[in-house]
C-alpha positions as CSV (number, residue, x, y, z in Angstrom):
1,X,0.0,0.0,0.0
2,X,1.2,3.8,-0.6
3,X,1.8,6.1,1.7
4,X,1.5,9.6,0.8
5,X,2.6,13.0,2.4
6,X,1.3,12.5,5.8
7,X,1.1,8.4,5.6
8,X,-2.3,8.6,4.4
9,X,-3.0,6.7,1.1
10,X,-2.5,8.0,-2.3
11,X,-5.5,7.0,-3.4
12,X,-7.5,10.6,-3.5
13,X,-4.3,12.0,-5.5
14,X,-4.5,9.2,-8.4
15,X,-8.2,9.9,-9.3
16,X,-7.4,13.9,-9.4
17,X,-4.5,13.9,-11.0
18,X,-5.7,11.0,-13.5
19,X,-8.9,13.4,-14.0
20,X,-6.9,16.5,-14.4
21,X,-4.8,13.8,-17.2
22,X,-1.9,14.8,-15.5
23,X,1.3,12.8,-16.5
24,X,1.1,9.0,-16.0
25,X,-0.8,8.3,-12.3
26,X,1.5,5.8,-11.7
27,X,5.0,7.5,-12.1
28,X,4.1,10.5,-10.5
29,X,2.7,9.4,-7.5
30,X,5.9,6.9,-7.3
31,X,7.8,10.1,-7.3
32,X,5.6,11.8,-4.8
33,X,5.4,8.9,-2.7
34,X,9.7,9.4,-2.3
35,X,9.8,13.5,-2.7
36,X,8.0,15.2,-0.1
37,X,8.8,18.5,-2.0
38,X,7.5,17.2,-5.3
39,X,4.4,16.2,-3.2
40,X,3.6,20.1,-1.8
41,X,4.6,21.4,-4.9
42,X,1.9,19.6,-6.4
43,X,-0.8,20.1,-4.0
44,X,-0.1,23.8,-4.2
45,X,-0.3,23.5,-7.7
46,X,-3.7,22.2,-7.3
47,X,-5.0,24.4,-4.5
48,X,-4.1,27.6,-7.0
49,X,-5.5,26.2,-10.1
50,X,-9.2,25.2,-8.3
51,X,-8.7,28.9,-6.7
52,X,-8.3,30.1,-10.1
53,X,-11.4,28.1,-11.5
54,X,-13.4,29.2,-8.8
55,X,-12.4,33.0,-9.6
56,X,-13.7,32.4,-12.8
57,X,-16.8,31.1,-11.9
58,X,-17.3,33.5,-9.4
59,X,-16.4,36.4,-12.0
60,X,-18.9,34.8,-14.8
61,X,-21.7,35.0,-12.5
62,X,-21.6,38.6,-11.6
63,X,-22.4,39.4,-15.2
């Protein structure tokens, strides 16, 4: 079983980033699973780009 960033499972992280078609699932979660760096940079990554969708959103609907 894989342990991610806080020894929880990866599971979450291969369905988003498999959705998202980000890179193969498999090696980059094999990479996060070893960099702990790799693994924030990613989440951040994530965090600003669903802030930035929701900006958006938030942006078409006051029109």
């Amino acid at each position: 079983m894989k342990k991610g960033l806080l020894g929880s499972d990866m599971v979450l992280i291969d369905v988003v980033l498999s959705v998202l078609g980000l890179a193969p699932p498999q090696g980059l979660t094999d990479s996060m699973s070893q960099s702990k760096t790799l693994s924030l940079m990613v989440v951040i990554g994530l965090l600003l780009f669903a802030g930035f969708i929701g900006f958006l959103v938030y942006m078409a609907g006051l029109s």
